[in-house]
Each structure stands twice: as C-alpha cells, then as structure tokens.
N, C-alpha and C positions, 0 to 999 in steps of 0.2 A: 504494500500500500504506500503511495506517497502522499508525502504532506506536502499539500501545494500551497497553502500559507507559508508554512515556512523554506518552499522556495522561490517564493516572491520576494521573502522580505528579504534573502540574499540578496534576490538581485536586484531591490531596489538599493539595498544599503552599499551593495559594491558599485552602482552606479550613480550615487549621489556621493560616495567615496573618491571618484574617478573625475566625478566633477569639480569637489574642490581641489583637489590634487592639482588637475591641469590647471584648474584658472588660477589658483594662487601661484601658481610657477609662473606663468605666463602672462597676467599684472606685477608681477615680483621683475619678471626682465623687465618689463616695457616701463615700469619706473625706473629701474638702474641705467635704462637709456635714457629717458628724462634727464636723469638725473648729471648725466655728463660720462657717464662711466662707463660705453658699450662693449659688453663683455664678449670680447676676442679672442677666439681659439686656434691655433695653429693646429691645422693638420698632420697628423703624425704620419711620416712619408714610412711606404710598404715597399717594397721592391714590385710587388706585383700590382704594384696599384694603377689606376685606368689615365688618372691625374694626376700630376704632381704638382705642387704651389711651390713657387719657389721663394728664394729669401725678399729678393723686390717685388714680387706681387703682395706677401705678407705686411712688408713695410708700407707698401701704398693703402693699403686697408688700413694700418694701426696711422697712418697720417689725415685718411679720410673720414675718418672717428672722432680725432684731434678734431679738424676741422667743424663736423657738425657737433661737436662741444661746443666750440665758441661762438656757434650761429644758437644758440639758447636763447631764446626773448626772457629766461626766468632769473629770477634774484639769487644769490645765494643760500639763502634762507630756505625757497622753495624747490632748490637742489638738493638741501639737507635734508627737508624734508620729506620730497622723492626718496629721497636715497633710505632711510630710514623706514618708508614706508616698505621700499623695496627688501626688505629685509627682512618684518614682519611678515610679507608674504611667502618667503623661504622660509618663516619659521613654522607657519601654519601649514603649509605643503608638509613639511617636516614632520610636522606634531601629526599630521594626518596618516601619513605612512608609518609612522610610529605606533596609533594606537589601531590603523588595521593589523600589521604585525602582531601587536599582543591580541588583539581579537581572535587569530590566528590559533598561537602557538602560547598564551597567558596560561590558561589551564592546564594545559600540559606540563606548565615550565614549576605549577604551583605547586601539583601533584608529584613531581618530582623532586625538588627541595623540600615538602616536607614531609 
C-alpha cells in the first residue's frame, strides 16, 4: 500500500526546498555583482578539453568586471549593503542545505551516538 500523503508532502517539501536553494544563491550572486565584486572563475584547463581560455582572455574578463564596477550609479553605502545582503543569501542557501541534510540523515546520526 502507498501513502500518497506522505508522498506528496516529499515532494512538495523537496520542491519548495529547491526553490529556496536556487533563489537565495542566485539573488546572493546578483547582489555580489551589484555590489562591485563579480565573482570570476578561471577555468581549470584539461588537456582534453574542447576550449581553452587562455591567460589574456582571462585578464580581459577580470578588466571588464573592473570596468562595470566603476560604471555603478550606487553609493558606497548601498554597495555594503548589497554586499552584505549578498551574503545573507549564501547563508540561507547554506542553512537550507544544511537542514535538508539533517532531515536526511539527523535520525540516523541520533540513533547512532546514543
């Protein structure tokens, strides 16, 4: 017999779980860009890889970043507080993956230690 209550309320909890996940990551960057700080990843070169970036394409990107930092209409004030906000929303992504995991594996972890 299934319980289709309680496979609903999986999957709404894992999909309203998935919601805040992505959007607090994803207002978390777009204030860190706000905020003057776009977060630039270099490609880690593979030997078999299809592209490769090379060291002046890199540079023109972390130049082109620079630039639309200083094209900011905003205060520094309301940089800070982008920036701060952007970080709050990493925490909350954070906290959220955090307490699916123990939702997970919590019981398990309890019945075990004691």
């Amino acid at each position: 017999m299934i319980d289709w209550l309680a496979f609903l309320l999986v999957f709404v909890s894992a999909l309203i779980g998935t919601v805040v996940v992505v959007s607090a990551y994803s207002l978390g960057i777009r204030l860190l860009t706000v905020s003057g700080r776009t977060p630039i990843v270099t490609p880690a070169e593979f030997t078999d890889a299809i592209t490769i970036v090379t060291p002046a394409e890199i540079k023109q990107a972390e130049k082109r970043a620079k630039k639309a930092a200083k094209k900011s209409p905003l205060t520094d004030g309301q940089k800070r507080a982008a920036l701060v906000g952007a970080w709050a929303c990493f925490a909350v992504s954070g906290f959220a993956v955090l307490v699916g995991i123990y939702l997970i594996v919590g019981d398990h972890l309890i019945k075990i230690f004691s």
